[in-house]
Rosetta silent file (secondary structure, phi, psi, omega in degrees, C-alpha in Angstrom):
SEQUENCE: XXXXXXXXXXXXXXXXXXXXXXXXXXXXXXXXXXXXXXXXXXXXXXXXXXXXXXXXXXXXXXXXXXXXXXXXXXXXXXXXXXXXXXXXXXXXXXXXXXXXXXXXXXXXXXXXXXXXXXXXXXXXXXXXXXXXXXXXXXXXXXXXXXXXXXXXXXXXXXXXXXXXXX
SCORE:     score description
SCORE:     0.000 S_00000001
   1 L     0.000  -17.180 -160.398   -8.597    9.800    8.584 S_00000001
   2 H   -77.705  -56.126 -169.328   -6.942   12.037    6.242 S_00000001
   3 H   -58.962 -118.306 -166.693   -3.819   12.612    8.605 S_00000001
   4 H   -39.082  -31.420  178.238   -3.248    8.595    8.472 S_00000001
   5 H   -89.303  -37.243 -174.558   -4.215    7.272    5.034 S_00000001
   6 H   -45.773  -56.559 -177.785   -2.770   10.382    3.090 S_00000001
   7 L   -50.317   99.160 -178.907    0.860    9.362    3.803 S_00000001
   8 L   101.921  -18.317  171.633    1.957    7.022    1.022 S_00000001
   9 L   -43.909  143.892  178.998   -1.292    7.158   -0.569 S_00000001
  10 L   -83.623  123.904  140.396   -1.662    7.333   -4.693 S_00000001
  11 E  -138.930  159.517 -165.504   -2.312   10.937   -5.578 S_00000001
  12 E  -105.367  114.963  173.520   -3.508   12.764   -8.271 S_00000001
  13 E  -105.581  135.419  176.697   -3.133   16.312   -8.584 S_00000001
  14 L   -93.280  178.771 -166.356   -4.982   18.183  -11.315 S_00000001
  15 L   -96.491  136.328 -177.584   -3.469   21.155  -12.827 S_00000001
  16 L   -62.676  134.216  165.301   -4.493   24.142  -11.240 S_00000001
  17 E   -73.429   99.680 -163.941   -6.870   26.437  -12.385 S_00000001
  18 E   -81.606  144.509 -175.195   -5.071   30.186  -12.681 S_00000001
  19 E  -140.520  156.133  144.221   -7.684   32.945  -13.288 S_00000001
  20 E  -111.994  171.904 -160.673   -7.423   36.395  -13.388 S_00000001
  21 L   -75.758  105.327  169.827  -10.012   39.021  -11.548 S_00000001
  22 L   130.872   -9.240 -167.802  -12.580   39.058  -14.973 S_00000001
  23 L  -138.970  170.862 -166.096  -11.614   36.306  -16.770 S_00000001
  24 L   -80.562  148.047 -153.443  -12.097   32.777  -17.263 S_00000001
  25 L  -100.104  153.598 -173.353   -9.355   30.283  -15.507 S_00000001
  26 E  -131.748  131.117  160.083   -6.417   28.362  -17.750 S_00000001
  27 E   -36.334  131.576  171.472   -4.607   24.999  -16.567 S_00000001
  28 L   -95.280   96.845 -143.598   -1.494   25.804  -14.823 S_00000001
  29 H   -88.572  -37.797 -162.974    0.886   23.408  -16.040 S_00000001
  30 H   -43.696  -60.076 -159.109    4.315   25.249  -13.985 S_00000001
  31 H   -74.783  -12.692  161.165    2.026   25.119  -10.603 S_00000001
  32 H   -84.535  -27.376  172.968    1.446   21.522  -11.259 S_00000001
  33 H   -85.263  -10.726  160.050    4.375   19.893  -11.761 S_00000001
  34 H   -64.853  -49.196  159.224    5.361   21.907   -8.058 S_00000001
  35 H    -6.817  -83.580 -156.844    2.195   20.393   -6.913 S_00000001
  36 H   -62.046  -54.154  155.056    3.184   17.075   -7.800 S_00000001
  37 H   -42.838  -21.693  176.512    7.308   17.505   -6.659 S_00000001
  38 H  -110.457  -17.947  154.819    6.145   18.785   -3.379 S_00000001
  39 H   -84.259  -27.478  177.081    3.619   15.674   -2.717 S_00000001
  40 H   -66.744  -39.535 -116.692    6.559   13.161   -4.083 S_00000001
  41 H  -113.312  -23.682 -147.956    8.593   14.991   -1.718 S_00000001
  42 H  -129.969  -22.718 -157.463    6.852   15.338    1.640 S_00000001
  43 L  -114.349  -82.813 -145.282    3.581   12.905    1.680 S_00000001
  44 L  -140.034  117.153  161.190    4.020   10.017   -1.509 S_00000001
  45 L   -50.299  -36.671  164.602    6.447    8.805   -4.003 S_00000001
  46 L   -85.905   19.410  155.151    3.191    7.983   -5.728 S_00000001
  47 L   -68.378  144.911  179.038    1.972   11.602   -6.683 S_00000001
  48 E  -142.882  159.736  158.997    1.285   12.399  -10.307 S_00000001
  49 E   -88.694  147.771 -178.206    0.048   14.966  -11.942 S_00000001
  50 L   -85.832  144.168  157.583   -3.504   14.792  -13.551 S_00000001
  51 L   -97.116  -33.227  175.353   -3.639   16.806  -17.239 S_00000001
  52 L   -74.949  148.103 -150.796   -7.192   16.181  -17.868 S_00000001
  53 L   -93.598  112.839  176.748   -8.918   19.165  -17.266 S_00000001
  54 L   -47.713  129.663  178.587  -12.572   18.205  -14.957 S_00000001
  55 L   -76.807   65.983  166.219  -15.686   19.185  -16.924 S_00000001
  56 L   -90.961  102.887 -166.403  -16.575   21.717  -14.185 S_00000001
  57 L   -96.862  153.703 -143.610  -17.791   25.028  -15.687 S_00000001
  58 L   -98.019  153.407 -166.688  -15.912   27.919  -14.080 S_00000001
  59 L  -120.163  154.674  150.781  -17.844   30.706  -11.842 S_00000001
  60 L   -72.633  132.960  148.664  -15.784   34.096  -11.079 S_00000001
  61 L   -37.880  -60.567  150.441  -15.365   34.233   -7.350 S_00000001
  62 L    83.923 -160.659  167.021  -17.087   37.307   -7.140 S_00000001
  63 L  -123.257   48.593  171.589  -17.894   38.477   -3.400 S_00000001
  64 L  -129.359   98.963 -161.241  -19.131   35.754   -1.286 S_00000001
  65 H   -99.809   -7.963  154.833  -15.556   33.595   -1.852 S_00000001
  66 H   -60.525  -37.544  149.509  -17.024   31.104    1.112 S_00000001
  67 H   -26.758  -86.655 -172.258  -19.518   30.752   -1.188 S_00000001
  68 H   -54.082  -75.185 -149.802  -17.897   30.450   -4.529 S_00000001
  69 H   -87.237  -14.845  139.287  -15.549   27.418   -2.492 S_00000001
  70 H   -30.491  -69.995 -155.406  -18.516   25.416   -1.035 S_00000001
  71 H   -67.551   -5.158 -129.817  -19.767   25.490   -4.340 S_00000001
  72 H  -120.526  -51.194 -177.257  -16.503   25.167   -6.066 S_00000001
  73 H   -45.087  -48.314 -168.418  -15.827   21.809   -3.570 S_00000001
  74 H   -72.131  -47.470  141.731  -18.884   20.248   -4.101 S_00000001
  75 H   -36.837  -73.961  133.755  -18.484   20.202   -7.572 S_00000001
  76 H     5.793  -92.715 -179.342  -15.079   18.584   -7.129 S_00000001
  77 H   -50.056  -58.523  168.652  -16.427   15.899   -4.988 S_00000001
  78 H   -79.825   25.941 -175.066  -19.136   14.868   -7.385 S_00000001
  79 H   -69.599  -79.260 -171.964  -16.782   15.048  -10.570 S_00000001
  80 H   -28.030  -40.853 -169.352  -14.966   12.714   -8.748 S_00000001
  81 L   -92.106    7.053  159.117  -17.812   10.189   -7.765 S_00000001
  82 L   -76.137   -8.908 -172.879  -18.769   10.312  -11.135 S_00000001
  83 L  -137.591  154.867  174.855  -15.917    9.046  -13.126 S_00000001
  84 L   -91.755   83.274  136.123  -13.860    6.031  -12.457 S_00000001
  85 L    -5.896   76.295 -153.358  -10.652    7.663  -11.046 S_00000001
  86 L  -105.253  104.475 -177.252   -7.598    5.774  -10.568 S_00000001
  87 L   163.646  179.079  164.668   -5.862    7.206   -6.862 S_00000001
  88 L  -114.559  -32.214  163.365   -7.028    7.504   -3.835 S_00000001
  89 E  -122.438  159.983 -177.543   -7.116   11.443   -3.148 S_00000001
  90 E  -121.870  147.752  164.083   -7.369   14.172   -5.422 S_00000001
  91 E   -96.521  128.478  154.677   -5.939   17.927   -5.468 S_00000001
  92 E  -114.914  157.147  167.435   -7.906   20.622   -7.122 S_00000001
  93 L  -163.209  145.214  164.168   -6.662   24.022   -6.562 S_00000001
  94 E   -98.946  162.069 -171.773   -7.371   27.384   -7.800 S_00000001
  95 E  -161.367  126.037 -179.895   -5.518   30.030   -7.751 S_00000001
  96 E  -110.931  104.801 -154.981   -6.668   33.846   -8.419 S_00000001
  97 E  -100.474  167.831 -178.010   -3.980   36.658   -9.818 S_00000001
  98 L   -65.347 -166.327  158.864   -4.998   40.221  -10.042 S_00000001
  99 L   -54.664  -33.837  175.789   -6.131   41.866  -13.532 S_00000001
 100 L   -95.085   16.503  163.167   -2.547   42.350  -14.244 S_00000001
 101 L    68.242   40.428 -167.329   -1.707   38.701  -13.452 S_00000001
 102 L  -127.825   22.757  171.397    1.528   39.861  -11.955 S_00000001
 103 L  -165.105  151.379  161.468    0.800   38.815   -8.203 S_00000001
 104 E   -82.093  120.295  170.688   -1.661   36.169   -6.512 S_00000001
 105 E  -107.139   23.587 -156.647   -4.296   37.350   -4.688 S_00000001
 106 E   129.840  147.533  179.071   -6.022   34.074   -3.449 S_00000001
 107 E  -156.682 -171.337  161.548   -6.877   30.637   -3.942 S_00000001
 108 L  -147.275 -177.755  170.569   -8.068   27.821   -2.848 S_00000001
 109 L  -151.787  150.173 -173.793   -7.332   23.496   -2.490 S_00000001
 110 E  -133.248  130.451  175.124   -9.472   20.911   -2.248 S_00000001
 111 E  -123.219  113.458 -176.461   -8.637   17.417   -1.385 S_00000001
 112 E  -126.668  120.462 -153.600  -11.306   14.686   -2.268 S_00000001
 113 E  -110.372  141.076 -170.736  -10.496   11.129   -1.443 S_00000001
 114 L   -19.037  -24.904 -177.087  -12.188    8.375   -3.872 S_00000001
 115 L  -122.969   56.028  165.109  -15.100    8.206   -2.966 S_00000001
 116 L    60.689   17.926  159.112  -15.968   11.607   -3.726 S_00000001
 117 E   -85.543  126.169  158.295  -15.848   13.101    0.118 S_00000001
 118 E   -80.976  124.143  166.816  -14.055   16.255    0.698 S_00000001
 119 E  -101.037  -18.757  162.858  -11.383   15.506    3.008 S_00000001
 120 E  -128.938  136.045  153.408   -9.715   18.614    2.883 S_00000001
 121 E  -172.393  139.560  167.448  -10.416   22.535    1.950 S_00000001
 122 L  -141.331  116.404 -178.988   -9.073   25.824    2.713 S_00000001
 123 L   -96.603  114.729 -176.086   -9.278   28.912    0.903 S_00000001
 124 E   -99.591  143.729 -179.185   -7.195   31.700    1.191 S_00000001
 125 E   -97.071  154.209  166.947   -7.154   35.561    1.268 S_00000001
 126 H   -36.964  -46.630 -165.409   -4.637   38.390    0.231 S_00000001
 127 H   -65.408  -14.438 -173.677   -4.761   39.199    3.709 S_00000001
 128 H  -106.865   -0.712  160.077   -3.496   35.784    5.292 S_00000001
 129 L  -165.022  159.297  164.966    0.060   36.331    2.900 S_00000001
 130 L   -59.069  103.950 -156.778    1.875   38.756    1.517 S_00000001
 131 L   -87.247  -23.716  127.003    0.456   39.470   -2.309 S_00000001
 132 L   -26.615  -10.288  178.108    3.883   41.295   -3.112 S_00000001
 133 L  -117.922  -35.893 -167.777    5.896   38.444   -2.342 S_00000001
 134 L   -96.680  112.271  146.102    3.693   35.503   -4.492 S_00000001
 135 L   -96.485  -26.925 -164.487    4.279   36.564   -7.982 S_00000001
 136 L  -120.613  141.422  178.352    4.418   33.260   -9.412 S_00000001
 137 H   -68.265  -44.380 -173.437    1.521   30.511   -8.875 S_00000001
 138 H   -73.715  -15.302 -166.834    4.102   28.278   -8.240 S_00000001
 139 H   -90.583   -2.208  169.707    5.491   29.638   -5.138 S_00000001
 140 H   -95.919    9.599 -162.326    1.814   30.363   -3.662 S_00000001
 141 H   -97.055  -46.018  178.888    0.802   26.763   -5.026 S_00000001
 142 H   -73.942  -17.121  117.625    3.872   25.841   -2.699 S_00000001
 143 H   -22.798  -96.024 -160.107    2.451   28.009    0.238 S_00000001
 144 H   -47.303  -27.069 -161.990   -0.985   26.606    0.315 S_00000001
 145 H   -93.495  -14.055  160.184    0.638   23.151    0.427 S_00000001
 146 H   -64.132  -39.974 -177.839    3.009   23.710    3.457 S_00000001
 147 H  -103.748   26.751  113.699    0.136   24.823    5.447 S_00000001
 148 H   -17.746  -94.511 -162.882   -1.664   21.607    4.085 S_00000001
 149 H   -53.884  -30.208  157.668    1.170   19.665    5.845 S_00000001
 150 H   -63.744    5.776 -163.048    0.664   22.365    9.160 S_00000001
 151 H  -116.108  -42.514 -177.451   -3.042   21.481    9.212 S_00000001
 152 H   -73.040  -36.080  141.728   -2.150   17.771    9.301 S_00000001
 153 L   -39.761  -27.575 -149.091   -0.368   18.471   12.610 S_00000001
 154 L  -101.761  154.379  146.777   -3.003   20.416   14.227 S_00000001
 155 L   -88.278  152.429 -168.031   -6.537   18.665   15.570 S_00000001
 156 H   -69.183  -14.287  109.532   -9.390   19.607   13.393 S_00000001
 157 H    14.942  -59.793 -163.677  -10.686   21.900   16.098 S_00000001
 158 H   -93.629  -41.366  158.355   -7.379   23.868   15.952 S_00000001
 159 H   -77.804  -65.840  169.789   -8.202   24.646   12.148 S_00000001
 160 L   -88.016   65.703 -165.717  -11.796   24.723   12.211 S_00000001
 161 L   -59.163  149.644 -163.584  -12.954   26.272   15.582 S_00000001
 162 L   -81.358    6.211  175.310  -16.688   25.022   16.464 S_00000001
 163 L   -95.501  -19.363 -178.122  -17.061   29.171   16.585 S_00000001
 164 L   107.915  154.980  140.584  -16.080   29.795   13.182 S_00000001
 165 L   -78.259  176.184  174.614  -13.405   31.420   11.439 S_00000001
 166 L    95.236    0.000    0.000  -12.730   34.794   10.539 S_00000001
């Protein structure tokens, strides 16, 4: 469903949460307003950015990060069915720089469509891009969202093998 209603759709992206490894995560406003310019640009003229920040208290990743983004999602999704929310899908995305903030080393996105179902999430490792090339949250915030739009090509199968990833 996602692949067909998503096109044209109102969405809301909230501004990502940037963390570093140890510390507590800060609104991103740079990777949001990319967010939001790269959903105007490729899905809906009706992307905005969200500024309010989701009362979701923040967890360290730590080292079960399948974990930490179940948990992270799930939260997400009932934020959402809790408040009345004007869109039809939402972005959350995190995004995790080293201690010396000066590269990305992972993130994740979450897509949760109104009525508080995750319709999308994928979380990403160092190891799945080059952490030397994303210095700036916006260009991996502009990453994860190209292979968004490469996921949306694919059958869900072809992302999510009934064998697992990894």
């Amino acid at each position: 469903m996602l692949k067909t209603e998503i096109k044209g759709s109102s969405i809301l992206v909230f501004a990502p949460q940037t963390s570093r490894v140890g510390s507590a995560a800060n609104p991103d406003t740079l990777a949001c307003q990319a967010a939001v310019a790269f959903l105007q640009r490729e899905l809906s003229p009706l992307a905005r950015a969200e500024w309010e920040i989701p009362d979701i208290p923040f967890e360290p990743m730590g080292h079960n990060q399948l974990r930490h983004a179940n948990r992270s999602d799930r939260l997400h999704a009932r934020w959402v069915r809790e408040h009345s929310l004007s869109g039809d899908r939402f972005v959350f995305i995190e995004i995790l720089r080293n201690k010396a903030a000066t590269m990305v080393i992972g993130g994740q996105i979450c897509i949760v469509d109104r009525a508080g179902r995750i319709a999308y999430s994928r979380h990403y490792n160092s190891h799945q891009f080059d952490p030397t090339v994303m210095t700036s949250t916006v260009r991996f915030t502009d990453w994860m969202l190209t292979r968004f739009l490469e996921d949306l090509t694919k059958d869900a199968t072809e992302i999510f093998p009934p064998w697992g990833v990894g």
